[in-house]
RODO-2510 file (C-alpha; in nm, 4 decimals, decimal comma):
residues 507
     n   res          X          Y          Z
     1     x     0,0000     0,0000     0,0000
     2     x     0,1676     0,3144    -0,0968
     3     x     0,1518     0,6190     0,1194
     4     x     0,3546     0,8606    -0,0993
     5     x     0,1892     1,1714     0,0304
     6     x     0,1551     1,0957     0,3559
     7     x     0,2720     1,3067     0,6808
     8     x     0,4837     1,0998     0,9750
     9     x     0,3440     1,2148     1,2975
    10     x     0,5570     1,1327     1,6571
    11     x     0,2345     1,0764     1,8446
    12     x     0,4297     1,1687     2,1798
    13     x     0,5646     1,5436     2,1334
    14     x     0,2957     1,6634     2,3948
    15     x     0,3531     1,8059     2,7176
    16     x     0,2826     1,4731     2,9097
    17     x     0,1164     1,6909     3,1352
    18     x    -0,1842     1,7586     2,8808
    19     x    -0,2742     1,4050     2,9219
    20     x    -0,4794     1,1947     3,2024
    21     x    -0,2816     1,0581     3,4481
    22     x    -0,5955     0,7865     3,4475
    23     x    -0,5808     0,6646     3,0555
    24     x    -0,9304     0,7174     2,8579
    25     x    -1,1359     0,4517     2,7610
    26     x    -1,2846     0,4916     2,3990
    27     x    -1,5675     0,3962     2,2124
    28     x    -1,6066     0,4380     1,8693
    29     x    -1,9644     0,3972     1,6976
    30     x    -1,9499     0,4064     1,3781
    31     x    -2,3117     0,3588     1,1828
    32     x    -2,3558     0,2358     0,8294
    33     x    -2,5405     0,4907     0,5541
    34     x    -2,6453     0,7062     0,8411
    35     x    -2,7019     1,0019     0,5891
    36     x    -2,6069     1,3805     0,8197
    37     x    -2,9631     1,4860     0,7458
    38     x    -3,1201     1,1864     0,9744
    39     x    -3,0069     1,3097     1,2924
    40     x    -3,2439     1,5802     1,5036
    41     x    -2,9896     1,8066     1,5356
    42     x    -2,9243     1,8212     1,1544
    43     x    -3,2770     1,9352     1,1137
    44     x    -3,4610     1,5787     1,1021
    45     x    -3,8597     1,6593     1,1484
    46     x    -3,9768     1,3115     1,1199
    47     x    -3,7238     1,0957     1,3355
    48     x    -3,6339     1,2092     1,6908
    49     x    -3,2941     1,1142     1,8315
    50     x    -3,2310     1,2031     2,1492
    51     x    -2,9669     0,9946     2,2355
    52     x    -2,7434     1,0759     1,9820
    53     x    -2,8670     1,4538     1,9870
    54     x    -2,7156     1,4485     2,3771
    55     x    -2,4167     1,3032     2,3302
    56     x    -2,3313     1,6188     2,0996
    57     x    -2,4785     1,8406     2,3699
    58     x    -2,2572     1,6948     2,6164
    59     x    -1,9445     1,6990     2,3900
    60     x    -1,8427     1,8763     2,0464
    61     x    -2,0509     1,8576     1,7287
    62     x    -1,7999     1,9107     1,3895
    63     x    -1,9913     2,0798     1,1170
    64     x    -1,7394     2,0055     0,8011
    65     x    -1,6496     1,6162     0,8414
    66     x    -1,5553     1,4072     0,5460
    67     x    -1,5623     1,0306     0,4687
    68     x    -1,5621     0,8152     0,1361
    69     x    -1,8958     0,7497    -0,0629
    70     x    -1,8458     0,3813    -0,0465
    71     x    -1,8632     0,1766     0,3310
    72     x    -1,5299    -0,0571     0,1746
    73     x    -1,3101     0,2454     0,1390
    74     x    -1,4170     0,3905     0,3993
    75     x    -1,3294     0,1586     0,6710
    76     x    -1,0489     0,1230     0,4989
    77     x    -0,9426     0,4969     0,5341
    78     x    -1,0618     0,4739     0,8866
    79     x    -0,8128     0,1827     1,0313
    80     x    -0,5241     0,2728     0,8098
    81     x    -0,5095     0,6190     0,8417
    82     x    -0,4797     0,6430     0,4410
    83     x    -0,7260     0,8211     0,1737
    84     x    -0,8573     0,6353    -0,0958
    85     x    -0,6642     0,7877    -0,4140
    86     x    -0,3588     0,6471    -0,4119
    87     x    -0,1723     0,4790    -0,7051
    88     x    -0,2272     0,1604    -0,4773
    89     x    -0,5282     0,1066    -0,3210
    90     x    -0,6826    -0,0969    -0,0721
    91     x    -0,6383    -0,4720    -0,0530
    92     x    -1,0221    -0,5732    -0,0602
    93     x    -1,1668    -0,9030    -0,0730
    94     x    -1,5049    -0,9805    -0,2602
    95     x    -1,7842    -1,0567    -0,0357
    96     x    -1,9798    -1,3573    -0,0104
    97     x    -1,6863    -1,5755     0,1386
    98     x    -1,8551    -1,6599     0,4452
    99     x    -2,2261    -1,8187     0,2790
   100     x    -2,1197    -2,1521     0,2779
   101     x    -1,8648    -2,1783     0,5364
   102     x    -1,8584    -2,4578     0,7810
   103     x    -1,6033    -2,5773     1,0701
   104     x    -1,4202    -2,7932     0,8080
   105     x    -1,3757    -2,5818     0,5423
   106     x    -1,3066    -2,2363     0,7266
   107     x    -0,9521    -2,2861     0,7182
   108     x    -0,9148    -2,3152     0,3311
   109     x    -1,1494    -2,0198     0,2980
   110     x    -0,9258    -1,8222     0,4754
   111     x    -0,6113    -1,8745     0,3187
   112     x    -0,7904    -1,8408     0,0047
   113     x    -0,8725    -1,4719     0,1185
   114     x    -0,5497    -1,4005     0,2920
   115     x    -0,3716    -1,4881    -0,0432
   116     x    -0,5320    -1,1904    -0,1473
   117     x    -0,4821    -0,9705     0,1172
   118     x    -0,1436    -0,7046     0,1633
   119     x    -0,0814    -0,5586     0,4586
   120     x     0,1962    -0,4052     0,3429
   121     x     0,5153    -0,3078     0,5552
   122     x     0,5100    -0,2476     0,9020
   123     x     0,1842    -0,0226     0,9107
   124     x     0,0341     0,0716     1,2363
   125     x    -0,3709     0,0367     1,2557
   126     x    -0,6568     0,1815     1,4574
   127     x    -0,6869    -0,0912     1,6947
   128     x    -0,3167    -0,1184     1,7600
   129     x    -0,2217     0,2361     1,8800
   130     x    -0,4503     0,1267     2,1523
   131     x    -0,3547    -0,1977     2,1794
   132     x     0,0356    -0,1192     2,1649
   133     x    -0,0298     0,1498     2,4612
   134     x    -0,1922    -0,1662     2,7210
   135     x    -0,5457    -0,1184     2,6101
   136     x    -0,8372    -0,3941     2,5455
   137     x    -0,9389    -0,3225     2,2259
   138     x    -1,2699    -0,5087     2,1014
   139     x    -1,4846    -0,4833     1,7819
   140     x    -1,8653    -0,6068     1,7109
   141     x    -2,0614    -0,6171     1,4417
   142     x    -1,9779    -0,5378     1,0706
   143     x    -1,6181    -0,6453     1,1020
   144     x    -1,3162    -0,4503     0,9662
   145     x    -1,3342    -0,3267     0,5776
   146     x    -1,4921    -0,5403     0,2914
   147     x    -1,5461    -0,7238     0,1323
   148     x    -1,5323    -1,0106     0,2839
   149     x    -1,2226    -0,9976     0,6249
   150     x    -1,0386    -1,2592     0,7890
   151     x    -0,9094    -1,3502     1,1293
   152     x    -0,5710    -1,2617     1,0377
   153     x    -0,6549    -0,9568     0,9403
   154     x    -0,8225    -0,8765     1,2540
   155     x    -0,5359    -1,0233     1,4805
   156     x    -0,3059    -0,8065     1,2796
   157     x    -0,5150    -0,5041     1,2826
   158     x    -0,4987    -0,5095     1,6451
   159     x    -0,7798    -0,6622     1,7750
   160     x    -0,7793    -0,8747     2,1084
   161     x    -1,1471    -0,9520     2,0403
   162     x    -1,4206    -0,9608     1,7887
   163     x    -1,7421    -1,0852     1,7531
   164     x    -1,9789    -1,0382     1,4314
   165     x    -1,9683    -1,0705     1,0261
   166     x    -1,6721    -1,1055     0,8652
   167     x    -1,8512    -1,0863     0,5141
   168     x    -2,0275    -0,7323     0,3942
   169     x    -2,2330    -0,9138     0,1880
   170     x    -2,3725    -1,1390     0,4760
   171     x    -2,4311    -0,8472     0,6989
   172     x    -2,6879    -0,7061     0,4613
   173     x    -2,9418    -0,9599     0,6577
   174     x    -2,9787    -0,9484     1,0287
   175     x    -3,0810    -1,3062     1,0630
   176     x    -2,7461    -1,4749     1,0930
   177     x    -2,7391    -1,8410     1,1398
   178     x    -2,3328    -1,8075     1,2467
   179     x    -2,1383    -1,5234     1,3520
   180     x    -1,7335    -1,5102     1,3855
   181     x    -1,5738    -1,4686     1,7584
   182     x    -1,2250    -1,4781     1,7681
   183     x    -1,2311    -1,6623     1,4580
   184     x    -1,4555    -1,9540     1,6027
   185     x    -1,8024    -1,9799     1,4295
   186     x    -2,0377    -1,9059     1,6945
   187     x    -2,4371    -2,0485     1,5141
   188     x    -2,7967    -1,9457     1,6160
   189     x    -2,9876    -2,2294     1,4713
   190     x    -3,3139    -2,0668     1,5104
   191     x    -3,1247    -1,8328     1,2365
   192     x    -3,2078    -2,0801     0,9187
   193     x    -3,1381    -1,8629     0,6220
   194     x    -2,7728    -1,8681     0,4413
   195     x    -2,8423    -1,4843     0,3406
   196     x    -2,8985    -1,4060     0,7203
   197     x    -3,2442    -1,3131     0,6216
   198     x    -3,1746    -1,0255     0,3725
   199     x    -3,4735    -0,8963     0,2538
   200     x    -3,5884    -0,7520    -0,1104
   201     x    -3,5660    -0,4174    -0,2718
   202     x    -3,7981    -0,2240    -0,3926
   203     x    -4,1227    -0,2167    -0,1505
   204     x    -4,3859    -0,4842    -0,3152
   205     x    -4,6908    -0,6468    -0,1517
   206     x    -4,5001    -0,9746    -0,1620
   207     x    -4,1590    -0,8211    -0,0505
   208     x    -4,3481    -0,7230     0,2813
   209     x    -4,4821    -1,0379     0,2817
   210     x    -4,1513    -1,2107     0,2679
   211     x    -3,9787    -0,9414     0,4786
   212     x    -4,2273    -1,0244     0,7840
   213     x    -4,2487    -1,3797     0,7212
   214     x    -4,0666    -1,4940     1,0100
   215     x    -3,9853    -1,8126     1,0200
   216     x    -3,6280    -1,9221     1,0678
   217     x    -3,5967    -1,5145     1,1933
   218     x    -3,5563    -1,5346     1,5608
   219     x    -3,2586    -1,3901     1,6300
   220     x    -3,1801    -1,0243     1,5092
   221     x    -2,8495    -0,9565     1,5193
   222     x    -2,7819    -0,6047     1,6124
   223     x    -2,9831    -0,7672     2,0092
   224     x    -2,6552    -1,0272     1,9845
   225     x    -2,4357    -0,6912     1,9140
   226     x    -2,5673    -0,4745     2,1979
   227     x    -2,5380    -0,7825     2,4495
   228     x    -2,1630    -0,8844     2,3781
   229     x    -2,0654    -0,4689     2,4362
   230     x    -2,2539    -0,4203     2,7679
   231     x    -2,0805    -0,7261     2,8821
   232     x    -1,7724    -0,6291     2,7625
   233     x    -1,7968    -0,3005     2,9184
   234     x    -1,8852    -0,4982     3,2542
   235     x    -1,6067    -0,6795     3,2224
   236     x    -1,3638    -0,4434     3,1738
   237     x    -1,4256    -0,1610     3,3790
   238     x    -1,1366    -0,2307     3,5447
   239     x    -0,8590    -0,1702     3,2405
   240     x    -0,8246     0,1177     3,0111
   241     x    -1,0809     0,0077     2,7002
   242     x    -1,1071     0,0357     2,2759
   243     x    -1,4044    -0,0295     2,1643
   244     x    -1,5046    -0,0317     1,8308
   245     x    -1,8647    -0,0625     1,7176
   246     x    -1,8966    -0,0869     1,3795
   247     x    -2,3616    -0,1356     1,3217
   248     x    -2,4920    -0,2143     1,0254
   249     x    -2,7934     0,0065     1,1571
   250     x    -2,9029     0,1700     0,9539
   251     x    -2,7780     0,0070     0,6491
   252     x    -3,0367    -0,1844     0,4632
   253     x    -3,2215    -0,3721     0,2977
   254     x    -3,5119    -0,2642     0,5669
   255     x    -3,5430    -0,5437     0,8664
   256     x    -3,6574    -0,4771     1,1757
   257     x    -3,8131    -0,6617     1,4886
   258     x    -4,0980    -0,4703     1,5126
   259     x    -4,1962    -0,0656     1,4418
   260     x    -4,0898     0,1914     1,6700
   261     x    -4,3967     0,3368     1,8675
   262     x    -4,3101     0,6577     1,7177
   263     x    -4,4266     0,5980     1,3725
   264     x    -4,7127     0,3186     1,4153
   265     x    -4,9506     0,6244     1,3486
   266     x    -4,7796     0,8463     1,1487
   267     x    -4,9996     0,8957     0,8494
   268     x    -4,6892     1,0722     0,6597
   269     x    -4,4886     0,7522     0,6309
   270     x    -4,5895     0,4406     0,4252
   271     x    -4,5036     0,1106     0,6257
   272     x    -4,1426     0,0626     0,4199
   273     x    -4,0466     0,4224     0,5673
   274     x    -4,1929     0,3213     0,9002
   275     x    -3,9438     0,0490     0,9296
   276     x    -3,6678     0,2239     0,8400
   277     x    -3,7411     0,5083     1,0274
   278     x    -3,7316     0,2546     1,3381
   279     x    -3,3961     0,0936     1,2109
   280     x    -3,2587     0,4574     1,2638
   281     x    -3,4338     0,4822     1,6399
   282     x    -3,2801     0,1584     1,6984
   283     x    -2,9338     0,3136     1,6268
   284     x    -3,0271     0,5823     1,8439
   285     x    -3,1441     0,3956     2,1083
   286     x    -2,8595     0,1670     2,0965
   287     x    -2,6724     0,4754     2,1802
   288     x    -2,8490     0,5730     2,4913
   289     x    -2,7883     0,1949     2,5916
   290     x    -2,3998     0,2249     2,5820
   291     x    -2,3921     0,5734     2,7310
   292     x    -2,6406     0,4581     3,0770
   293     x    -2,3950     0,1618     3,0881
   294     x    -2,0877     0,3952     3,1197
   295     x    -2,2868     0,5833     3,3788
   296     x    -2,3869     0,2329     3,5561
   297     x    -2,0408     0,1608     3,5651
   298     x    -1,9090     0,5325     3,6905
   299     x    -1,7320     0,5419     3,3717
   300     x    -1,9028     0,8438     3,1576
   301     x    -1,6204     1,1032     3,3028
   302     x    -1,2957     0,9498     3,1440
   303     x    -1,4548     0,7624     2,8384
   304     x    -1,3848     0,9408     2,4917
   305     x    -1,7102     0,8595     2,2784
   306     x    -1,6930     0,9554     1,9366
   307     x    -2,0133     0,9015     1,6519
   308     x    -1,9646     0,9164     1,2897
   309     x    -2,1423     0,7185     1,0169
   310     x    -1,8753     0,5887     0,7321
   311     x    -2,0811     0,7568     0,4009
   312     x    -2,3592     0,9510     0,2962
   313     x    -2,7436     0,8847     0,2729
   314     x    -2,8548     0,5956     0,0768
   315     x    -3,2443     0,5011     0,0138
   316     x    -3,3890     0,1694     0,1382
   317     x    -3,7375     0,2561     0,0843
   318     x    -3,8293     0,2498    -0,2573
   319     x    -4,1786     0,2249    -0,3513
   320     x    -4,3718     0,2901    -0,6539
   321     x    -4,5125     0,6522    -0,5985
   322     x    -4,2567     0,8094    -0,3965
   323     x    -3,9023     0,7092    -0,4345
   324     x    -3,7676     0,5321    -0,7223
   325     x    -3,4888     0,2709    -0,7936
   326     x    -3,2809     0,3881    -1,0244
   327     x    -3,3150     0,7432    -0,8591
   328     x    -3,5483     0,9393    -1,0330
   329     x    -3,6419     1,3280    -1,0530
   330     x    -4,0513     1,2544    -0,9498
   331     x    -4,1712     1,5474    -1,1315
   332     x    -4,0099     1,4938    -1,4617
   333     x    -3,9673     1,1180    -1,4811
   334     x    -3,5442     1,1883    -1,5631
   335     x    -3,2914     0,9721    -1,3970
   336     x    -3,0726     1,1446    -1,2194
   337     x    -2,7250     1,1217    -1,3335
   338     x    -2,5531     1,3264    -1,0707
   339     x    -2,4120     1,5193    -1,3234
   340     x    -2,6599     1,7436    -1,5618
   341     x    -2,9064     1,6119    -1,3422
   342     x    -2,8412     1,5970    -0,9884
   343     x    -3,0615     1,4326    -0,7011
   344     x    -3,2145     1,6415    -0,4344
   345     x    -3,4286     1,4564    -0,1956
   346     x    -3,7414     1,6911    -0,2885
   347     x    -3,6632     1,5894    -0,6459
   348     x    -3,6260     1,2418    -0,5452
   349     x    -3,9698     1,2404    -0,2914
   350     x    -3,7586     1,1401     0,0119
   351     x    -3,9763     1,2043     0,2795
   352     x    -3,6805     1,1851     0,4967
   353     x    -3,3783     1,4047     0,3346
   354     x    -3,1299     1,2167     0,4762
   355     x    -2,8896     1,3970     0,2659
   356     x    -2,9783     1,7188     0,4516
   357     x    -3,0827     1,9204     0,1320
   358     x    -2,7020     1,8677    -0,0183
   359     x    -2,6475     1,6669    -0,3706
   360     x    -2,5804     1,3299    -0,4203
   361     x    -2,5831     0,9912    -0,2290
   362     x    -2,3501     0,7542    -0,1058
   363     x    -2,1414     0,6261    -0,4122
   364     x    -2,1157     0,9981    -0,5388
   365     x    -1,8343     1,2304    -0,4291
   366     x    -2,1291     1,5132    -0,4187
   367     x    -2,1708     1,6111    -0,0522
   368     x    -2,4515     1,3929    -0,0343
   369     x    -2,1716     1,0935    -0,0411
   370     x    -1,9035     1,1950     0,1468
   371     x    -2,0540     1,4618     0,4443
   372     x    -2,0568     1,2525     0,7468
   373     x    -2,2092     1,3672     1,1172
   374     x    -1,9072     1,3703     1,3585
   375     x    -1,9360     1,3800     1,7374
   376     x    -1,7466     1,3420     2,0811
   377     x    -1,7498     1,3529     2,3944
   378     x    -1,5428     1,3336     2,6897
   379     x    -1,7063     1,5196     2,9585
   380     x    -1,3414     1,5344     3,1525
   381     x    -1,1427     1,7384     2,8511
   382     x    -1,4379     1,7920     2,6095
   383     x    -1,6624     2,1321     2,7000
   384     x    -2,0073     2,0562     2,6083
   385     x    -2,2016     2,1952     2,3824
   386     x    -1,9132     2,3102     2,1595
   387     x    -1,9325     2,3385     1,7909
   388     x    -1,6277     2,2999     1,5369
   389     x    -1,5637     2,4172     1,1777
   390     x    -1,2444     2,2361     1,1615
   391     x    -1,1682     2,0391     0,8347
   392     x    -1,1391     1,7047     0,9097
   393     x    -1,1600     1,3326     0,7676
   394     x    -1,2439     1,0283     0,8930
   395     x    -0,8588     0,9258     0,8247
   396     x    -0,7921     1,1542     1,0479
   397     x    -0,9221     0,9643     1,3900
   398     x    -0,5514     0,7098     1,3789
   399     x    -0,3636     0,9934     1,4663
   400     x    -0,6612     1,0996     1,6946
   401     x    -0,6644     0,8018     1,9000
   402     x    -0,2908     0,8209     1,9145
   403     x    -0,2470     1,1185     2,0847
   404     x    -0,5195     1,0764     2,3164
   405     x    -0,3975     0,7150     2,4088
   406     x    -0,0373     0,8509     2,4037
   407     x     0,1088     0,5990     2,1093
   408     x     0,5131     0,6873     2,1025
   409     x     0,5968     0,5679     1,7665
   410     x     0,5941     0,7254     1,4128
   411     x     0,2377     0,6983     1,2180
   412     x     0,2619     0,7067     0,8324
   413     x    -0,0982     0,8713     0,7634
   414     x    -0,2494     1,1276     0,5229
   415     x    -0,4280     1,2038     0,8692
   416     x    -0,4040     1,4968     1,1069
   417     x    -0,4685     1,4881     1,4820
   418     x    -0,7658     1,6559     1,6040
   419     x    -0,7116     1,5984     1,9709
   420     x    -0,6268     1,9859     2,0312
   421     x    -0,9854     2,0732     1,8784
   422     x    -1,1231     1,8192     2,1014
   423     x    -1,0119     1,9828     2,4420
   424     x    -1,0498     2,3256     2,3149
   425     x    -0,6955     2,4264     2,2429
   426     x    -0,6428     2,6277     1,9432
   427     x    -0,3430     2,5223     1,7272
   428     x    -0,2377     2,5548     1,3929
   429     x    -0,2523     2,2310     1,2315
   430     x    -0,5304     2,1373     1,0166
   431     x    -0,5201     2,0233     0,6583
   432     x    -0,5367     2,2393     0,3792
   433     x    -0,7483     1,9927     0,1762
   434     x    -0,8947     1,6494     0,2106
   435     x    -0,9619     1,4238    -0,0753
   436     x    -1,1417     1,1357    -0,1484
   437     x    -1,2326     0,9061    -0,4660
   438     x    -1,5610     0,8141    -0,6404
   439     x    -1,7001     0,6203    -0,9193
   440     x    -1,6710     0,9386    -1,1520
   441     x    -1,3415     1,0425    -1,0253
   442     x    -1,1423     1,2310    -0,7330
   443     x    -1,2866     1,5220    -0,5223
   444     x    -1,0558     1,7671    -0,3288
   445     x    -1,2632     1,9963    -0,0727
   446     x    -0,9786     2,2828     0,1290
   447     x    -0,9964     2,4308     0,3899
   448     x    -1,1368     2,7815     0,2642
   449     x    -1,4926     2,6120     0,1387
   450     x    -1,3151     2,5494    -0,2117
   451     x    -1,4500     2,2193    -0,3842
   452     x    -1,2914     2,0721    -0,6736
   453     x    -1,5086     1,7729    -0,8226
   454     x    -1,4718     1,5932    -1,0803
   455     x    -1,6867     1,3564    -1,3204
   456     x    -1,4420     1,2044    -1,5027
   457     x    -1,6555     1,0265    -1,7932
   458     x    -1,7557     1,3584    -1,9147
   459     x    -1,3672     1,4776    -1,8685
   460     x    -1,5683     1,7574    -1,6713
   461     x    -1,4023     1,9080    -1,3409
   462     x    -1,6665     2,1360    -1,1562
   463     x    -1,5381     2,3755    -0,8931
   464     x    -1,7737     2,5001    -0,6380
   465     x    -1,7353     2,7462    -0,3138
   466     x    -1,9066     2,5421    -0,0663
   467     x    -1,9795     2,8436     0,2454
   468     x    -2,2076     2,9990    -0,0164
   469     x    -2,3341     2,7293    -0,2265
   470     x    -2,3730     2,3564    -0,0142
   471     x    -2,6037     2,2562    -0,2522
   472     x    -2,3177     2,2464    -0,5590
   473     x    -2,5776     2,4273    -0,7706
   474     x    -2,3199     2,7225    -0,9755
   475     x    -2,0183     2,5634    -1,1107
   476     x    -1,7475     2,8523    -1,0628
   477     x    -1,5165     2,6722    -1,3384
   478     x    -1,5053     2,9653    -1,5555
   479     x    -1,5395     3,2465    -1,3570
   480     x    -1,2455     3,1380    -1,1668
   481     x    -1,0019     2,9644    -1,4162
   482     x    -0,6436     3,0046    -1,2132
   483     x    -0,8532     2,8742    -0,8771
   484     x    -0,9449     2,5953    -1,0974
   485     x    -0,5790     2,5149    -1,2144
   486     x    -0,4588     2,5628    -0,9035
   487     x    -0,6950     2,2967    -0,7461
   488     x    -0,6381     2,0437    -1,0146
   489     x    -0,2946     2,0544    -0,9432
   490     x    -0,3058     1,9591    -0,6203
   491     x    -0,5460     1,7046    -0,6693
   492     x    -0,3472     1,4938    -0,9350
   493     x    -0,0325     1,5256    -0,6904
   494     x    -0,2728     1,3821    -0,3979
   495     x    -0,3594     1,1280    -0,6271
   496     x    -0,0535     1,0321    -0,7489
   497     x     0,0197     1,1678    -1,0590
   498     x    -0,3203     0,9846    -1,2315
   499     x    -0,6828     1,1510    -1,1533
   500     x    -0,8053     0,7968    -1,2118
   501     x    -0,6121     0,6230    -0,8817
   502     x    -0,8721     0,4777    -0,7073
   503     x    -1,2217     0,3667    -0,7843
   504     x    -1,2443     0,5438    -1,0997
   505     x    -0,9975     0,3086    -1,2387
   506     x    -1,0645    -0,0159    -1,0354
   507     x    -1,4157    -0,0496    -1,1741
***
């Protein structure tokens, strides 16, 4: 993996005396499609979420945070510290490894994948700045990045524990009839289907009927999630913790236990959104669950919590009449292409606009795909109720995590520590971009509110000034031709000398 761009941070120049003589404990939640517009304070009106709504009144809400369009890269970017347009990319497995695995063949599946799979030399990961500094570190649910993950990959990632899917593909259903701890297969034979229950896209009479047809359904796997953390939080409220919870809420296809009291009688919803709507209270509530634990345990004070979903909105509630699969403008019938035409949830009919009134979804470098919520809090250092404008990107929590934990050795990262925004301290460091890949090429947002975008099937580069113009609705190109150079020139260098490094040209 080639990190040609990327800065060396010593993660131990600090005044020792900034840090806790007690080490932190951190939690990570990190949820899956959680588009910025579902969340109350981003201006939902249809789903409430208190929970997560506290937890930035208690600590600091970041109002320009950046991930990937795409949940693979993303993780990706996350653990390594990395962005995703580099001349080498990610190693990433296809999914679907897992379906058919069994006791006796697990071993040959694995070596299969890890045949496949570079770690390349001597990088540090998420999990192991903690790890390497005497911390527990522990991961549930949708394990690691995709495709498809193996326990050697999660050893060497630095993970003492682990309990969930190891295959993306699998943890599109929430039936499983096996999960993976510490590389064992652990089943739930009341769990019958291979596909862990997914369900079908887009909202039918029959899909409902299949989707509630419950037989072989029993146990929902976000309830198996939720138990293995607050006992792992029991049990080690003794040691300085990691945790890293990685939900599939609330990715979909739609499945849920049953529908949220809040939405039973809400006449604006048909029963598909009412589902999903509940999925995202589910996150939510899952949310309040871990932070009452921490209090339980007399651990809320000196536990960093951080919340950040890893891409942009994506729809799970298509249904003839209101939104469409392939995404289409209601009102004229035109697909939108993201590029003469752009989506807009009112274009679209999402009741919800879960991309907060920006452009574009997940899989489009449009702010729609890549503008993630980010919050923490750490009532100890954090003050509450604070509010940040800082740049930052979700490779940007490795060298986090390793100043607050206090790592010691050299990080090779594209990333830049936040810590000093966290506790209030202002400091000069921030980047003067961020970047991230796409389908139809590179994006480059910097720190003034300048975007450079590109949509490279139409050789078209848009540039847009984001304070003024969130939506990405007046392409500045020509009015500002030597802004535009200068931007594409430091976008090709980021990527490596080639605009199509990454997903562009892996497709």
């Amino acid at each position: 993996m080639i990190a040609s761009l990327c800065i060396v941070i010593s993660c131990n120049e600090k005044d020792s005396s900034e840090n806790e003589l007690t080490p932190p404990n951190i939690i990570l939640i990190y949820a899956d499609d959680l588009g910025i517009g579902l969340l109350g304070q981003e201006g939902q009106q249809i789903i409430t979420t208190p929970h997560i709504d506290r937890l930035a009144k208690e600590g600091i809400r970041f109002n320009r945070a950046y991930s990937n369009m795409l949940c693979a890269p993303a993780r990706a970017s996350l653990i390594t510290g990395l962005h995703d347009s580099h001349q080498e990319g990610f190693p990433i497995n296809e999914g679907g490894a897992y379906k058919y695995a069994t006791s006796s063949n697990l071993d040959s599946i694995e070596r299969a994948l890890n045949d496949k799979l570079t770690l390349g030399e001597d990088p540090i990961y998420l999990g192991e700045v903690a790890q390497k500094m005497g911390y527990t570190t522990a991961q549930f649910g949708k394990l690691e990045w995709g495709f498809s993950a193996t326990d050697q990959q999660m050893k060497a990632h630095g993970w003492d524990y682990y309990l969930g899917y190891l295959d993306h593909i699998r943890a599109h259903g929430f039936y499983p009839p096996f999960l993976f701890e510490n590389r064992k297969m652990v089943h739930y034979p009341r769990n019958t289907h291979l596909d862990a229950g997914k369900s079908k896209e887009p909202e039918t009479p029959e899909h409902f009927e299949e989707r509630w047809d419950m037989k072989g359904k029993e146990v929902y796997s976000e309830d198996i999630f939720m138990e293995g953390i607050l006992n792992f939080l029991e049990e080690n409220q003794e040691n300085p913790f990691f945790l890293f919870f990685p939900t599939q809420l609330p990715h979909g296809p739609v499945s849920i236990p049953k529908v949220h009291p809040d939405f039973i009688n809400d006449d604006r919803l048909t029963q598909i959104e009412k589902e999903y709507a509940s999925m995202v209270k589910l996150l939510d509530d899952h949310v309040g669950q871990i932070m009452d634990k921490l209090n339980e345990l007399d651990l809320r004070e000196n536990t960093l919590v951080i919340f950040t979903s890893d891409n942009g909105h994506e729809i799970y509630y298509s249904q003839e009449g209101r939104t469409l699969k392939p995404y289409t403008n209601m009102e004229t019938g035109e697909r939108f292409d993201n590029y003469e035409h752009k989506y807009y949830s009112d274009l679209a009919g999402d009741v919800f606009n879960g991309n907060g009134g920006r452009a574009g979804l997940k899989r489009s470098n449009l702010e729609g795909g890549i503008r993630v919520p980010m919050i923490a809090s750490w009532p100890s250092k954090i003050e509450a109720g604070s509010v940040s404008n800082l740049l930052i990107a979700n490779y940007d929590l490795l060298a986090t995590l390793a100043e607050v934990v206090g790592y010691e050795g050299n990080l090779k990262t594209d990333g830049i520590s936040f810590y000093q925004e966290l506790i209030g301290n202002q400091e000069d460091d921030h980047h003067e971009f961020v970047v991230y890949s796409s389908f139809t090429g590179p994006t480059l947002i910097t720190n003034d509110g300048w975007k450079l975008r590109t949509y490279l099937p139409k050789e078209s580069f848009e540039l847009y000034y984001l304070p003024e113009d969130f939506k990405e609705e007046h392409d500045l190109a020509t009015k500002f031709p030597e802004k535009l150079m200068e931007l594409k020139e430091t976008l090709l260098n980021a990527c490596d000398g080639n605009f199509q490094n990454g997903w562009y040209g892996n497709q």
